[in-house]
N, C-alpha and C positions, 0 to 999 in steps of 0.2 A: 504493500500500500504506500510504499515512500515516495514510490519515481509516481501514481496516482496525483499525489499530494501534491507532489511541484509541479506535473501538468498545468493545475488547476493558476498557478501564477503566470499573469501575460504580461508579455515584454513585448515590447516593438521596437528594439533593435536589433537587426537582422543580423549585426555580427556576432548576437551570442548562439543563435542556430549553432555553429562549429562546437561550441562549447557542452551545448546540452547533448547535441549526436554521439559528441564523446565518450560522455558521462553513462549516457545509455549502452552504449555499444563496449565502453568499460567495465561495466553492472555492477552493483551494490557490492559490497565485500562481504566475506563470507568466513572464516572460522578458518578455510583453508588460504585466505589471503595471506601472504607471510606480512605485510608488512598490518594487519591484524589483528594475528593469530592471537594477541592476547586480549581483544579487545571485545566483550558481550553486547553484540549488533541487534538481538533478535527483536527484543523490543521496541527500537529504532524503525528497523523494517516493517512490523506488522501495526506502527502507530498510524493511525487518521492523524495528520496533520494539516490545520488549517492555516494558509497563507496570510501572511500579515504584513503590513508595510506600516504599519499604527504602532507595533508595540517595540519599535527602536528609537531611541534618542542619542543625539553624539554631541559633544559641544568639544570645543577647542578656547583654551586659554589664549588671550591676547600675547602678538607676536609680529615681527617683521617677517612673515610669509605669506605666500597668497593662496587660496583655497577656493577650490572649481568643486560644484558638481559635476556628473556625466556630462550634460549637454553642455554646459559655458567651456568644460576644457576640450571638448571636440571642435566648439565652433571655435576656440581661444589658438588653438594646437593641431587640429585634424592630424595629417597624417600621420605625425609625429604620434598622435595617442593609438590610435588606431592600428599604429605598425606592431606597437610595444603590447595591446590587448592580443595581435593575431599570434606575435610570439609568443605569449606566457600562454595562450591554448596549447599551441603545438607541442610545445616542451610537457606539458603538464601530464601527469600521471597518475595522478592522484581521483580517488572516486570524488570525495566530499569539495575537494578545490577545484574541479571541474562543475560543478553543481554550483558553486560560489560565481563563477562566471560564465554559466549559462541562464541562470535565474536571477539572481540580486540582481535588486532593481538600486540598494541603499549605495550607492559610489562617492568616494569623495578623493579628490586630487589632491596634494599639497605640495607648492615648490617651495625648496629651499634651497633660495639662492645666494643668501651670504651667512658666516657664521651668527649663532642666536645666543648669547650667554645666559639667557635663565631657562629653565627645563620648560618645555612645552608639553600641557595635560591634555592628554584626549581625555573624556570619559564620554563611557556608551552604558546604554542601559536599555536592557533589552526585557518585557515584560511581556503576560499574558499567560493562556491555559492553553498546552497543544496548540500552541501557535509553533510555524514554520518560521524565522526570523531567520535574514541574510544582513552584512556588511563587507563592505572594503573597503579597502584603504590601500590609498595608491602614493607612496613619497619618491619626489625628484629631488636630489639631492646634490647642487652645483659642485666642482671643481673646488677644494679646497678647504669649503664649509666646513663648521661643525656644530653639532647640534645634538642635542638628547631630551629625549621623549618620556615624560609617564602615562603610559596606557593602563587605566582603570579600565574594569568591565565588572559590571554587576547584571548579576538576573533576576529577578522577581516574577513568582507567578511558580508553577508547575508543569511536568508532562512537556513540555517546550523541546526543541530543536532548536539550536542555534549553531548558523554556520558562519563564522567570519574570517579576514582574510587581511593578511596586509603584505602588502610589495612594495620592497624599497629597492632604489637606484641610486646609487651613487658613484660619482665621478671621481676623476685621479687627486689622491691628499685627504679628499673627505673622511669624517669621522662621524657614525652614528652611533648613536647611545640609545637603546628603547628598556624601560622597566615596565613590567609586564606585571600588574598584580591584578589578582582575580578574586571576586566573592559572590558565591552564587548560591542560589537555594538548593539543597540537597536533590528533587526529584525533577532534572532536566539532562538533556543529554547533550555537552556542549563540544563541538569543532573549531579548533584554529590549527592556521594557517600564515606563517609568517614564512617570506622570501627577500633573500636579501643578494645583491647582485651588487660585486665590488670590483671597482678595478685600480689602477697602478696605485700601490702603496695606501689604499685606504683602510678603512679599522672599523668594524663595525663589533658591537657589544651588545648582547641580549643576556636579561637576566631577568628571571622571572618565577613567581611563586603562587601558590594555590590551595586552597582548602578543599577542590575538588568535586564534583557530586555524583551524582550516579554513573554516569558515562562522562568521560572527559578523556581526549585527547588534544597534545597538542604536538604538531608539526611544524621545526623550523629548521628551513634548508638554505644554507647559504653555497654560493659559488664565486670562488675566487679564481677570477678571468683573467686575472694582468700579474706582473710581478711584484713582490712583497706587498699583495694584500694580504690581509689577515681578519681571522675571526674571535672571540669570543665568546662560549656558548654555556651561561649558568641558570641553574634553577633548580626549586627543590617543591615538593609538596610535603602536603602535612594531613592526613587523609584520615578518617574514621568509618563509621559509620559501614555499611555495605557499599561504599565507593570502590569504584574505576578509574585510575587514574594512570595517562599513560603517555606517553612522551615518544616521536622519533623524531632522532636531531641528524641530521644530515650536514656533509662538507666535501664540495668537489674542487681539489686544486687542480685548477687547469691551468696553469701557470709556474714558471721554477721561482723558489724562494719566497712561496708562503706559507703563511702561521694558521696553523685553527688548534684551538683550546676548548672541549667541553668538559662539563663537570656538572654531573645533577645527582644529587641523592634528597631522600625522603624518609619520613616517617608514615607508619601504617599500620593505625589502633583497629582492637575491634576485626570485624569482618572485611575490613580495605584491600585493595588489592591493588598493584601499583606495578608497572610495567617499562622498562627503560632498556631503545631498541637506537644505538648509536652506528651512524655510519661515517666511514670516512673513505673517499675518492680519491687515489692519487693516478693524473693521467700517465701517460708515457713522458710525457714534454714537462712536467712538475718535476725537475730534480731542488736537490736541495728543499725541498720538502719539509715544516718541523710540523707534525699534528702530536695531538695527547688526547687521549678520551679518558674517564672516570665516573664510575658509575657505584653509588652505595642504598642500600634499604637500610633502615631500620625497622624491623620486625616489633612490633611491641603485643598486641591481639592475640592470642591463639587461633585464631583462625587468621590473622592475615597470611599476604602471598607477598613476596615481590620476585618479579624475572629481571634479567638483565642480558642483551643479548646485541653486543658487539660485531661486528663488520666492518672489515677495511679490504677494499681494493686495491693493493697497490702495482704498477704496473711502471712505473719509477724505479731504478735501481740505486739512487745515491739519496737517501732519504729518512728523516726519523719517523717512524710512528709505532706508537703505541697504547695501550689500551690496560684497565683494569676493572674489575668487578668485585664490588663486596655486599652480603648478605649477611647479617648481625643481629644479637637481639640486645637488648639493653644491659650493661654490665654489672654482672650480680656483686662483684668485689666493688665498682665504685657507689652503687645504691649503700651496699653495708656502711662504707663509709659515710656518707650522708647522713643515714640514720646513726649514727654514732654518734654525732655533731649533731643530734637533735631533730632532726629534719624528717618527717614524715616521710613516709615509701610512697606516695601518689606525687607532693612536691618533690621529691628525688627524683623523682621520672620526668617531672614537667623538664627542672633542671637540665637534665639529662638531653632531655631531647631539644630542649632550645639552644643550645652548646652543639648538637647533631646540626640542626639546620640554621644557622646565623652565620655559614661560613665565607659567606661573601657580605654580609652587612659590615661591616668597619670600613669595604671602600666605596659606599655611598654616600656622596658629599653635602647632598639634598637633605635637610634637617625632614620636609612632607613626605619624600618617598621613601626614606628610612622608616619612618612610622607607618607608612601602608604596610611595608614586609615586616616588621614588626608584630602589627597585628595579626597577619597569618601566622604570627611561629606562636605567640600568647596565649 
């Protein structure tokens, strides 16, 4: 009943046809999907969802940038948008981000065309019951620039589908920064999608955190096209409940002498289940190559899960990369000690596990966006 569901949404622009034939001819994922396989779809599948373009809002913090919908950066930019919508179809592989652009009608553009020194806030908010809810978000990113982003996302409402979507471009020097914090009400099943395309010697940095809910995945792939770009790729969740929660981070150096760095671990109370599927690309023509992956759970629940499931291609011979996995439960020697020093066995665990997932809070310099990840780990 899902691809039913988005039928029911009408667009009339005819360049997303490529998008939706995709999508269809790709089909729903399925258990045997590997890039899935850990993910409980079935519910998603068999939901009636009702199309909504009412229960999303986005606003944008004041800023030396410019900001198009669809039609003002078509008439503003035609080819130029238009060229960049038919490539990220072709390229696209993805079931859910094909479906992000062949139905979302919600689009927003943003240039940035010189550097910005105070963090720029999206926040979106997406509400309603069994409502089908889409966004994107599209950043052009000048020569040189730099700029960092906090993207809030809240849900409100139940039974909901949300699929959103963000593509950044950036030019040679550029530096992006995007903090991703998320709070959503436990019973929705949420999709992102972030894509990040760098070239000569730019830096992009993602870091981002989550409380989770019933189905969550997030996907973000970056590709470094020129030489010494480089990535950044951190996040942690904090999961309870009978949560899904499940991350693939993608990095294709197509270019000699670039950097990509990920690092995500999590906590997983309760019956949570949490899922971390890291790839890393090294072409032929990427020598001098540095990647690192890192991936850790923390176990706390007797019924939790976590997976961790590493990939690297590499096809480079002068190159570093490598990878790590850890699966943990909370440590019974440092709880004793707590309780020794007084400390209750439920606050030795909160301890415990905000020391687990804080491990990139000390290098954010934002007094507000410290305090949003903050509140996920509390």
């Amino acid at each position: 009943m899902f691809v039913e569901s988005l039928q029911e949404i009408k667009s009339l622009q005819p360049e997303k046809k490529r998008g939706r034939d995709k999508a269809i001819a790709t089909g729903f994922p399925s258990r045997k999907t590997e890039a899935f396989s850990y993910v409980h779809l079935k519910e998603v599948e068999t939901t009636v969802y009702s199309p909504s373009n009412e229960g999303h809002t986005i606003s944008f913090s004041k800023g030396s940038f410019e900001l198009l919908n669809y039609s003002s950066a078509i008439e503003k930019y035609g080819v130029f948008i238009t060229n960049q919508y038919e490539k990220m179809i072709g390229e696209e592989d993805s079931y859910f981000s094909l479906v992000n652009h062949g139905w979302g009608n919600n689009q927003y553009f943003l240039f940035i065309k010189e550097s910005i020194k105070d963090v720029i806030t999206i926040e979106e908010l997406f509400s309603g019951t069994k409502n089908i809810l889409f966004s994107s978000l599209h950043i052009f990113v000048a020569a040189n620039a730099k700029v960092a982003f906090h993207h809030k996302t809240a849900v409100i409402g139940d039974g909901n589908c949300i699929n959103r979507a963000v593509h950044i471009f950036q030019e040679k020097h550029s530096e992006v920064t995007i903090y991703e914090t998320s709070e959503l009400e436990k019973h929705n099943a949420v999709f992102y999608h972030t894509k990040a395309n760098i070239k000569k010697e730019g830096a992009f940095t993602h870091r981002s955190g989550t409380l989770g809910c019933k189905t969550f995945r997030n996907e973000i792939k970056t590709y470094l096209l020129e030489e010494r770009a480089g990535c950044t790729l951190e996040g942690f969740w904090n999961g309870s409940d009978h949560f899904g929660i499940h991350h693939l981070v993608h990095c294709s150096h197509l270019a000699p002498y670039t950097t990509s760095r990920q690092h995500y671990q999590g906590v997983s109370d309760d019956h949570a289940r949490a899922s971390f599927e890291g790839q890393i690309y090294v072409a032929k023509q990427a020598q001098k190559t540095d990647s690192y992956q890192l991936s850790k759970h923390l176990l706390v629940g007797e019924k939790s899960a976590g997976f961790s499931k590493p990939n690297l291609e590499v096809f480079a011979d002068d190159v570093k990369a490598s990878h790590g996995a850890i699966v943990s439960m909370l440590n019974e020697e440092e709880l004793f000690y707590l309780k020794s020093r007084g400390i209750s066995e439920e606050k030795g665990a909160c301890i415990l596990k905000r020391g687990f997932l804080s491990f990139f809070l000390e290098s954010i310099g934002n007094n507000e966006v410290f305090k949003s990840f903050e509140r996920l780990i509390t």
